[in-house]
C-alpha positions as CSV (number, residue, x, y, z in Angstrom):
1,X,80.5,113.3,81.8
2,X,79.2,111.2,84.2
3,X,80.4,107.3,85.2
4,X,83.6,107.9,85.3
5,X,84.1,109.1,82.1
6,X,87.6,110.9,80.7
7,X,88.3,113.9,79.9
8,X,91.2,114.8,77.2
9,X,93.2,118.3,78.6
10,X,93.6,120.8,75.5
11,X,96.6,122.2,76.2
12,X,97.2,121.9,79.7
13,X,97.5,124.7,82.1
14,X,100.3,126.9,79.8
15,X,97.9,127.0,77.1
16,X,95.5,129.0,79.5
17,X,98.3,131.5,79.9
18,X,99.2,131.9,76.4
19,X,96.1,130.8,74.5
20,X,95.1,133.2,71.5
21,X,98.4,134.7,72.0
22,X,100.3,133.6,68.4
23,X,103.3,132.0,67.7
24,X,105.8,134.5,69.8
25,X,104.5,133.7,72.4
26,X,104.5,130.3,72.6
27,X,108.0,130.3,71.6
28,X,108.3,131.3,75.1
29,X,108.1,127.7,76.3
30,X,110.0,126.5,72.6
31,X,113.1,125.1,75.3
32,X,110.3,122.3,76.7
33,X,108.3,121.5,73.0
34,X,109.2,120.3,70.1
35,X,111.7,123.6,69.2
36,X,114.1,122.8,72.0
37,X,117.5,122.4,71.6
38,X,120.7,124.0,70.0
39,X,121.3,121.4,67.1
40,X,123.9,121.2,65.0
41,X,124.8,123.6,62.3
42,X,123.3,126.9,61.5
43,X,119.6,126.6,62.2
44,X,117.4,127.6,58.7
45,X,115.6,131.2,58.7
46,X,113.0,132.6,57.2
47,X,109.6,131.7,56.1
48,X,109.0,127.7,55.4
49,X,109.8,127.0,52.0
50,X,106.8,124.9,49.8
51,X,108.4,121.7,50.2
52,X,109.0,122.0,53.9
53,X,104.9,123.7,54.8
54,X,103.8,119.7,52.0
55,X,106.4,117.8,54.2
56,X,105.5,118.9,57.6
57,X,102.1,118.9,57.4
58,X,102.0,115.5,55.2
59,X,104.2,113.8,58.4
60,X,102.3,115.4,61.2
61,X,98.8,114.4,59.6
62,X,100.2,110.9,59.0
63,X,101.2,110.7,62.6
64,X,97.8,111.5,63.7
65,X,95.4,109.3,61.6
66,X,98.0,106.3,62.8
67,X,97.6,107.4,66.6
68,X,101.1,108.2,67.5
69,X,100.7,111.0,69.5
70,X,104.3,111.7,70.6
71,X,105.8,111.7,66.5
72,X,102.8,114.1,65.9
73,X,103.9,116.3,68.7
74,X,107.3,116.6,68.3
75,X,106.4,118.0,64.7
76,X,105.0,121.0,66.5
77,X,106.2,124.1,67.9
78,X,105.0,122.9,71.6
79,X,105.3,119.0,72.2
80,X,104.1,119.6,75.9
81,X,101.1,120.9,75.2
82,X,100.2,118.8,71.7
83,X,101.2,115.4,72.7
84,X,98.0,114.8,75.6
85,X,95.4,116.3,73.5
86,X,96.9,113.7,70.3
87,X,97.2,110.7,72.9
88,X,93.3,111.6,74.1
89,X,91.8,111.7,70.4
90,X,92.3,108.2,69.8
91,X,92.0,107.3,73.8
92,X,89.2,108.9,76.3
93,X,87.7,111.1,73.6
94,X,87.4,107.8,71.8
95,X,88.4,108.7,68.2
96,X,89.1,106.2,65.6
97,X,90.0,105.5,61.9
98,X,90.8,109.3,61.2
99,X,91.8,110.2,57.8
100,X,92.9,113.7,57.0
101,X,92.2,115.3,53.3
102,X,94.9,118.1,52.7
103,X,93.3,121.0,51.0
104,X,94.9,123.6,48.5
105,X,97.7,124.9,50.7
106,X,98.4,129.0,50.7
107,X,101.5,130.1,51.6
108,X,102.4,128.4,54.8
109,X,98.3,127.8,56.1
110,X,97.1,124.3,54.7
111,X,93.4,123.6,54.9
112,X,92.0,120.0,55.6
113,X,89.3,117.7,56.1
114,X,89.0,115.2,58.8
115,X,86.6,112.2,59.0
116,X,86.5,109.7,61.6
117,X,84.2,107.8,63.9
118,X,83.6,108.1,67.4
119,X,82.9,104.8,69.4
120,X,81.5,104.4,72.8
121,X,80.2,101.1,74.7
122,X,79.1,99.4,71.3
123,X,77.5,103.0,70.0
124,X,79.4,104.8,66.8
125,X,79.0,107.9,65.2
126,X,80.3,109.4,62.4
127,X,82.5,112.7,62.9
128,X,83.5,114.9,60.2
129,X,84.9,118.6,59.9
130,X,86.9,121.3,58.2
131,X,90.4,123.3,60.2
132,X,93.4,124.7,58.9
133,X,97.0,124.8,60.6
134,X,100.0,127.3,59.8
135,X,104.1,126.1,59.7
136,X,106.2,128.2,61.2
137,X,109.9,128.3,61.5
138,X,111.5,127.0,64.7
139,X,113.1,129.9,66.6
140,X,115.7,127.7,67.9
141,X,116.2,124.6,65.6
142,X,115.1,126.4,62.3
143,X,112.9,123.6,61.3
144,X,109.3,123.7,59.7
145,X,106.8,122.9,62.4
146,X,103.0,122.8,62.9
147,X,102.5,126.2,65.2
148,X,100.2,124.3,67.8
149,X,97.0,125.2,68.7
150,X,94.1,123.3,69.8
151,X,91.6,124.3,67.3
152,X,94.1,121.9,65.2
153,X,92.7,118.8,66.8
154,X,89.2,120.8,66.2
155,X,88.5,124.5,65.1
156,X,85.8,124.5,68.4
157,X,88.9,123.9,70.8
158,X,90.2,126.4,72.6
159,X,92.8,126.7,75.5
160,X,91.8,124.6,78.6
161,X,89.1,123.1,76.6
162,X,88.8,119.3,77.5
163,X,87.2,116.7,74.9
164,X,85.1,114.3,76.3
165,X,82.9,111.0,75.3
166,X,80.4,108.9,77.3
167,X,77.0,109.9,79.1
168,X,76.4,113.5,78.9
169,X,76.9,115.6,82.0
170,X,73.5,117.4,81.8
171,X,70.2,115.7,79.7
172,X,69.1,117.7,76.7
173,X,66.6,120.3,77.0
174,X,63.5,121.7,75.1
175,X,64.3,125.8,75.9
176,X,61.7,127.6,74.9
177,X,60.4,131.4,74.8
178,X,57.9,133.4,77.4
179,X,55.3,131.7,74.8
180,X,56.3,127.8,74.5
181,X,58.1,128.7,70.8
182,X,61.4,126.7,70.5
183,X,64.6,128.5,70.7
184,X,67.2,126.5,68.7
185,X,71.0,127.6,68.3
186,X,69.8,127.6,64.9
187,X,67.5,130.3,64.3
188,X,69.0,132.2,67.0
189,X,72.7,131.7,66.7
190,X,74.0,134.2,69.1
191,X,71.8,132.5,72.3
192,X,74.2,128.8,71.4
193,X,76.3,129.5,74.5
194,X,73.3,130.7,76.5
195,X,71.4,127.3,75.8
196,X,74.4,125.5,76.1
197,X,75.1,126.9,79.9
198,X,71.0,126.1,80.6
199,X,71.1,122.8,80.1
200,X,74.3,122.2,81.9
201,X,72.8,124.1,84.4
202,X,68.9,123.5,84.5
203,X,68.8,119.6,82.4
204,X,68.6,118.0,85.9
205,X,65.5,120.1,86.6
206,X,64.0,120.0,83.3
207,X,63.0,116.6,83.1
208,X,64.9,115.0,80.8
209,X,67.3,112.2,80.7
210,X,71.0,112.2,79.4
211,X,72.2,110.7,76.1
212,X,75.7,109.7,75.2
213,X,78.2,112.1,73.2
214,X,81.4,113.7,72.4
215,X,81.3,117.2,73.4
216,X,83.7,119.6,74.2
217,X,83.8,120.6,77.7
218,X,85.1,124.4,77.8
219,X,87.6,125.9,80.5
220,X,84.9,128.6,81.3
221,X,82.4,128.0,84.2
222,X,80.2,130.1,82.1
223,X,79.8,127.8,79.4
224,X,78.3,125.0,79.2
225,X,79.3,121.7,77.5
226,X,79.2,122.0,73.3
227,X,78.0,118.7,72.3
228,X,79.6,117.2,68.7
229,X,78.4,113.9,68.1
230,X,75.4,112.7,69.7
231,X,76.1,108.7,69.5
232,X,72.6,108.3,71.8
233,X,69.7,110.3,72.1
234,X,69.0,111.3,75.8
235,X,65.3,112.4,76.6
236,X,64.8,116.6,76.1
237,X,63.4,118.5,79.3
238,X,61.2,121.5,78.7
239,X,62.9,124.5,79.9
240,X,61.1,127.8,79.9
241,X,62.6,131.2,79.7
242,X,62.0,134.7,79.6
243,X,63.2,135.3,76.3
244,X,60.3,136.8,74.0
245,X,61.1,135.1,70.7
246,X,60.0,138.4,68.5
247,X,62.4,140.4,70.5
248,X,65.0,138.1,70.2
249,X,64.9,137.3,66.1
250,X,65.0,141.4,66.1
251,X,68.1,141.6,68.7
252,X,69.7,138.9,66.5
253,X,69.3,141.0,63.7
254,X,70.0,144.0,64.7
255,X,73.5,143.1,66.0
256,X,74.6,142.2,62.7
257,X,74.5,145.4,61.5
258,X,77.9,146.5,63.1
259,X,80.6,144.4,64.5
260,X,81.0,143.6,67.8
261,X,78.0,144.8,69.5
262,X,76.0,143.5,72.0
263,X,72.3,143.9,73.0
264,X,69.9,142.9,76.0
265,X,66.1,144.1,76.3
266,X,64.0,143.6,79.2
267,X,60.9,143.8,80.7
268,X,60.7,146.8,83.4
269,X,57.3,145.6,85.3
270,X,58.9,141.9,85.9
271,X,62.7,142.1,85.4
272,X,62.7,139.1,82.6
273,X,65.2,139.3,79.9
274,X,63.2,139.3,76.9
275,X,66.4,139.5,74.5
276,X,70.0,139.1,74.5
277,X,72.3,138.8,71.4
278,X,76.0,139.2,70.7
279,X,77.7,139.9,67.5
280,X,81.6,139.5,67.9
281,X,84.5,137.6,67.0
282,X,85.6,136.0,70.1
283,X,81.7,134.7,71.0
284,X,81.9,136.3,74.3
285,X,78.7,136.9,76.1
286,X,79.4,140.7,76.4
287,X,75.8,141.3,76.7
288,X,76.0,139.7,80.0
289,X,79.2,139.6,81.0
290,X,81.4,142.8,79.8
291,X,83.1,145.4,81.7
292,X,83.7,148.4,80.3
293,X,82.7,152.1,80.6
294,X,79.1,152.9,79.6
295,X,79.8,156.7,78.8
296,X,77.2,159.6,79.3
297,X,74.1,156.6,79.4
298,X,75.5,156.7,82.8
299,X,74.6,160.2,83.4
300,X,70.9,159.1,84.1
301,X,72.1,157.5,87.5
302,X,74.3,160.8,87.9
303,X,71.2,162.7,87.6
304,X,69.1,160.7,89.9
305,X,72.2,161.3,92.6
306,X,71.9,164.9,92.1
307,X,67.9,164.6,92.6
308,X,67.7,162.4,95.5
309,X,70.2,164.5,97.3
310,X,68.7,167.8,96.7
311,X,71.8,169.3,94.4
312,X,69.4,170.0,91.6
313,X,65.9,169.1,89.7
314,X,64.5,168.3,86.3
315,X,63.8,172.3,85.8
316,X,66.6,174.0,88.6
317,X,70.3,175.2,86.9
318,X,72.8,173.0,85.2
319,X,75.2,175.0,83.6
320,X,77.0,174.0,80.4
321,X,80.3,176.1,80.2
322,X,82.5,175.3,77.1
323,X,85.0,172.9,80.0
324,X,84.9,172.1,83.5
325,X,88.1,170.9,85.9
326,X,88.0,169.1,88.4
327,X,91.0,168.2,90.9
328,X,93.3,169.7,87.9
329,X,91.7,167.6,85.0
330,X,90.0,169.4,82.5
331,X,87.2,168.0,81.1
332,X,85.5,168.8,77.8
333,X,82.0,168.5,76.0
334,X,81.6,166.9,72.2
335,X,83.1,169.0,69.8
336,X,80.5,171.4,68.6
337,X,78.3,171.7,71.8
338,X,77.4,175.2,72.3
339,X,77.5,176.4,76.2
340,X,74.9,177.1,77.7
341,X,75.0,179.3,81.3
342,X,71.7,178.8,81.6
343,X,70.6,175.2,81.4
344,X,68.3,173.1,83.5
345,X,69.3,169.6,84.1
346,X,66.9,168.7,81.7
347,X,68.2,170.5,79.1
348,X,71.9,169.3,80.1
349,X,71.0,165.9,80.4
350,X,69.1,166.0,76.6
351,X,72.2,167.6,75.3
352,X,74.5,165.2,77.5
353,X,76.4,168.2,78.4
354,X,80.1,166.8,80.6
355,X,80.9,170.0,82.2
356,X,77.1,170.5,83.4
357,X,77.7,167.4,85.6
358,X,81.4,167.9,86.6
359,X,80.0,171.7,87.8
360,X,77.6,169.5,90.4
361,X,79.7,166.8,91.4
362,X,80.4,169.1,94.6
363,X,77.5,169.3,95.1
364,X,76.9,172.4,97.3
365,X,77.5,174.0,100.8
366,X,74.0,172.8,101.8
367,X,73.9,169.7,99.9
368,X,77.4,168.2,99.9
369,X,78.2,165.2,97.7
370,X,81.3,163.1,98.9
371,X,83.2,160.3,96.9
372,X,80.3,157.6,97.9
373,X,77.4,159.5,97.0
374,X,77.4,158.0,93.3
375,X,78.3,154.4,94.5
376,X,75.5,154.5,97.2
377,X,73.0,156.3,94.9
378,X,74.1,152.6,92.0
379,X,74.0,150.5,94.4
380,X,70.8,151.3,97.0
381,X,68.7,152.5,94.1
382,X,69.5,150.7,90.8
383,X,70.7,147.4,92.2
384,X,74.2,147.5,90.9
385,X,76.7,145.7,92.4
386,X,74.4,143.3,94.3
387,X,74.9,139.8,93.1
388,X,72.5,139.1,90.8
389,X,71.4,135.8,90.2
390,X,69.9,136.0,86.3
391,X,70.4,132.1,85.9
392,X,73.5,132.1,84.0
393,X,76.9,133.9,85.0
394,X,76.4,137.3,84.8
395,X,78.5,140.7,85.7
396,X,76.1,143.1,87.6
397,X,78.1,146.7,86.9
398,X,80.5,148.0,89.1
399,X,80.2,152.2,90.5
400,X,83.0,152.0,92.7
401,X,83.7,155.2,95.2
402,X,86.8,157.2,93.4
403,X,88.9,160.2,94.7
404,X,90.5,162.5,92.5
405,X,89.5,162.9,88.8
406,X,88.1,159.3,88.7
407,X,85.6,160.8,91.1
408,X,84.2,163.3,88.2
409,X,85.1,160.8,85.3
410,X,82.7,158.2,86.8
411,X,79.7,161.0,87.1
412,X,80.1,160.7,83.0
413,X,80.1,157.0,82.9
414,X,84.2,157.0,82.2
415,X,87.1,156.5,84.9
416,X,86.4,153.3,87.3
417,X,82.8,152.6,86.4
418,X,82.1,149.5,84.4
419,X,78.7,148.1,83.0
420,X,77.4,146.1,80.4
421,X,74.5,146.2,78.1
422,X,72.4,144.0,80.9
423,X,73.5,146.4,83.4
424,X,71.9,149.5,81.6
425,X,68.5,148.0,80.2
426,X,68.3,147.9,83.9
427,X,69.1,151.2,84.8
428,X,66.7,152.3,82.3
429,X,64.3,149.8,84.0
430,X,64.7,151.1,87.2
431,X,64.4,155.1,86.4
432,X,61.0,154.8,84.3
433,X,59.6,152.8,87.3
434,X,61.1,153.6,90.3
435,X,61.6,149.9,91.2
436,X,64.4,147.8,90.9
437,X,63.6,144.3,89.7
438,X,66.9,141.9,89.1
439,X,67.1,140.8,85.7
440,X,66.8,136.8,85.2
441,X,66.4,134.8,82.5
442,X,65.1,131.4,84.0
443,X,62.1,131.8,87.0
444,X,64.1,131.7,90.3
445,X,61.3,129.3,91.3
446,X,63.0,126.7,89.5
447,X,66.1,126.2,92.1
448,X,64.6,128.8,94.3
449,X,67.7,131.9,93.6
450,X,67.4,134.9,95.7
451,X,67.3,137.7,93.5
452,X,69.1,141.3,94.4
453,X,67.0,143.5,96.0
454,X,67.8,147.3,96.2
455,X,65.4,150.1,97.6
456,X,64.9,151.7,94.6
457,X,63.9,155.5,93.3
458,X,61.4,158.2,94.7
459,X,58.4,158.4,92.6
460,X,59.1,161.8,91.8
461,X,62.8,161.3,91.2
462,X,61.9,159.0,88.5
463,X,59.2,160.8,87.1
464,X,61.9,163.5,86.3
465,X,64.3,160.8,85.2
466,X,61.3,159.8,82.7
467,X,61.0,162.9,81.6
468,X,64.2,163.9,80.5
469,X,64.5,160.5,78.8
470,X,61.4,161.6,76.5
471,X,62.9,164.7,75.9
472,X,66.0,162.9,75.5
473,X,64.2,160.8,72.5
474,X,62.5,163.7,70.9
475,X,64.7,166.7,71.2
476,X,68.0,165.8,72.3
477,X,71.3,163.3,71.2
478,X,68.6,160.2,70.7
479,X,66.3,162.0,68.4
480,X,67.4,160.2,65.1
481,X,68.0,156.6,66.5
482,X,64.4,156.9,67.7
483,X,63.0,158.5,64.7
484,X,59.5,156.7,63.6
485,X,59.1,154.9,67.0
486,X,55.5,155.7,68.5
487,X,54.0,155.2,71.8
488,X,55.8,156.4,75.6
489,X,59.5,156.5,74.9
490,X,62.5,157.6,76.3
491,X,66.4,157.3,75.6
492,X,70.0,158.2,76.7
493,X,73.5,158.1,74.5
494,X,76.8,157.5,75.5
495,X,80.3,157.4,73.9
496,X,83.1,156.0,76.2
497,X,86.4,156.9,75.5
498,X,88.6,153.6,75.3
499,X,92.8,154.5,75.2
500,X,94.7,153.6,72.3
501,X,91.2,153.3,70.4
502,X,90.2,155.7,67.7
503,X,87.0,155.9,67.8
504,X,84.8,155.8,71.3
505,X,82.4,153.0,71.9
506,X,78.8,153.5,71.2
507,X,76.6,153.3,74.0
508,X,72.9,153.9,73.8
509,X,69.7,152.4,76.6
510,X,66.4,153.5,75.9
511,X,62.7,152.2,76.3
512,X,58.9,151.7,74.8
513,X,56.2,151.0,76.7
514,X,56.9,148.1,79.3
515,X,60.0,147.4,77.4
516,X,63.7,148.6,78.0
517,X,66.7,148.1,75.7
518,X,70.6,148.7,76.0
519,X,73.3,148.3,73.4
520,X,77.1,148.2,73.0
521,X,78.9,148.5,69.7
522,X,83.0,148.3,70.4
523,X,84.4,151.9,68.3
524,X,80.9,152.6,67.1
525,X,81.2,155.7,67.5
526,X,79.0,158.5,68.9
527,X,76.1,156.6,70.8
528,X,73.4,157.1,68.1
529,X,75.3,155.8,65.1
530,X,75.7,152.2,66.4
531,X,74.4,150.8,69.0
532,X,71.1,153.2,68.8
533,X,69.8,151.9,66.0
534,X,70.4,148.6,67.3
535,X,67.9,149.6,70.6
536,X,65.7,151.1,68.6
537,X,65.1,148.1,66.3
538,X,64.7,146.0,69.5
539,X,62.0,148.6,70.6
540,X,59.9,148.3,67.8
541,X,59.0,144.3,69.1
542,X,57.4,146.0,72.2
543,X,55.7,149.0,73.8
């Protein structure tokens, strides 16, 4: 906010440590909140009886509609953390005559309605909304308690989270697609953060003048402020992206299909993001921002590194024996690949044969390949690694140089390497043209960003990376995912091995036409169950 304005702290520094964590372990801190204390007596056990979950709730909302922050917060499990978030309601954040509706209770949760009005320099508004809170048994006193969290005060509040009222930090802003069409947080619900963080970032330089309102003002950097009552209407800027709004309804959709995935597309020739979408509990922009191991999609940078340093070609030997070891680890194919003595690259890259790259990683006596060649070969080439600048916060992949095993797990997109769906429509980018263009969503004209630059590919190395892609999407582990797409295509699977995780994550990049597509689906599976269907749906919007 700007003038001055306050900010009420949701849960103050703790909460940032134990946020998301569940009761035991804010019971940690129960000697400082509202559970310290011996008492007198044998303390109760066991769940909260009926009477006690109607008694404690019925005191603690009564303390809250009347103000009286520090009798609300010593009904809690953590009076430290409740008591400044209670005192701010009806203070900075400028919340008045609240009046809490209990709901039908189950078990110990009890649902409830809040209405109230939010006042500001003559200016009211009213506010209205739906949470739930749980009572729990003090550890130490053995009394029924709320179990604090902030999503009590609001089910949008999360640790670190500040509520704030007065003149908005950022005005409002108009973002719309490639084209001029609208993009609202209502018809494309996963982009809310994304348009949230543009305005914060880009309102200044939109045109647009701010309004007054109580929004929630998150811990993250990467997100913007979420406004919840607009008390004045500021003046929307026009923002334009890169987003192509047909790609983006399909991205939206496709991400439903199976939980937690993520998806970006983008457009080879420029660099623009044309899509991004997230489907996943915790809202977290993993389509931009995750870190985890891409699996065999990161084979097609393995395969340029064994190109560009003479190792092997399109059409010269890749063996695929049944298991490879490298510095004692053993490493293994899917279950069900047949070996093959004989294959090209090609034909090991189609079949996304493991021990056909582990064979190589040497390299050979002529053509040696050290513990750098695969970081240099991400980084010089592709871009990764290189601070990009997309125009909101953004991870740009990480190849780092590994001895030992990690050295030959990272050829295969496991051991150190970490990537994101963004990271890999890039990839893909780069290999079909040969040039590496960052990937931005907002025209770095518009607070003049210096995007990455990298050298990027041989023409003839990416022809061959091309290539096996095709084959890749008409032959090989992509043929069903792309199944029914027309037009110059191309793909690559992966399935990255997570510990403690059944099933592997579902990787899956491909492209069509002057677009490229890469998607993520958490224990998806084998790369062309999940997230290829998800590419191939964002796909069929371009070519």
């Amino acid at each position: 906010m700007r003038n001055g304005a306050k900010a009420a702290l949701v849960g103050g520094v703790f909460a940032v440590l134990v946020g998301g964590a569940g009761y035991g372990a804010y019971n940690v801190v129960s000697a400082v909140s509202g559970d310290g204390g011996s008492g007198d007596g044998a303390a109760k056990t066991g769940p909260p009886s009926n009477d006690e979950v109607r008694e404690t709730s019925e005191k603690f909302f009564a303390a809250w509609e009347k103000g009286e922050a520090t009798e609300a917060a010593a009904l809690t499990d953590n009076a430290n953390f409740a008591e400044p978030l209670l005192a701010a309601y009806a203070g900075p954040a400028h919340i008045t005559k609240v009046k809490v509706t209990p709901g039908t209770t189950t078990g110990t949760t009890v649902p409830y309605s809040v209405s109230a009005t939010v006042s500001y320099e003559g200016k009211s508004k009213p506010l209205a909304y739906d949470s739930e809170l749980n009572i729990v048994r003090g550890k130490t006193t053995g009394k029924a308690l709320v179990d604090w969290q902030p999503s009590v005060l609001h089910p949008d509040l999360k640790a670190g989270d500040t509520l704030v009222t007065g003149e908005a930090a950022s005005p409002p802003i108009d973002a719309v697609d490639r084209d001029g069409a609208v993009l609202s947080k209502k018809k494309y619900p996963s982009l809310g953060p994304v348009l949230d963080t543009l305005r914060d970032r880009y309102g200044d330089k939109a045109g647009g003048t701010p309004g007054v309102e109580l929004a929630i003002r998150h811990a993250s950097e990467s997100a913007g402020d979420s406004p919840l009552v607009t008390l004045a209407e500021g003046e929307a800027g026009k923002l334009r992206t890169t987003i192509s709004a047909g790609a983006q309804a399909a991205a939206e959709k496709a991400v439903t299909r199976y939980a937690e995935s993520s998806v970006v597309a983008v457009k080879p020739s420029t660099g623009e993001v044309l899509a991004l979408a997230n489907h996943r509990e915790d809202g977290f922009n993993a389509a931009f921002q995750g870190k985890v191991a891409p699996g065999s999609t990161m084979k097609i940078i393995t395969a340029a590194m064994f190109i560009d340093n003479g190792v092997t070609a399109m059409n010269s030997p890749a063996p695929c024996p049944p298991t490879a070891v490298w510095q004692s680890q053993v490493f293994n194919n899917l279950k069900g690949m047949a070996p093959n003595e004989g294959a090209t690259l090609a034909n090991s890259f189609m079949r996304s044969c493991n021990t056909a790259f582990i064979k190589l990683i040497d390299g050979s006596d002529e053509k040696p390949l050290t513990d750098e060649s695969l970081t240099t070969e991400a980084q010089e080439r592709f871009g990764l690694g290189k601070d990009w600048k997309t125009g909101i916060v953004s991870f740009d992949g990480s190849v780092p140089a590994s001895g030992g095993p990690n050295r030959a797990a990272n050829a295969i997109g496991q051991g150190e390497v970490q990537m994101n769906p963004l990271n890999m429509a890039s990839v893909t980018a780069t290999a079909i043209t040969g040039t590496f263009r960052q990937p931005y969503l907002v025209s770095p004209k518009l607070d003049d960003r210096q995007l990455a630059t990298a050298d990027g590919l041989p023409s003839g190395t990416a022809a061959q990376l091309k290539q096996m892609m095709r084959l890749t999407a008409t032959g090989g582990t992509a043929t069903e995912a792309m199944a029914g797409l027309g037009g110059d295509m191309g793909a690559k699977t992966g399935s990255a091995d997570v510990d403690g995780q059944e099933k592997s994550n579902s990787w899956f990049t491909g492209f069509r036409g002057d677009i490229a597509a890469a998607a993520m689906t958490e224990a998806g599976g084998h790369g062309g169950d999940a997230a290829g269907p998800i590419v191939a749906d964002v796909l069929r919007t371009g070519g």
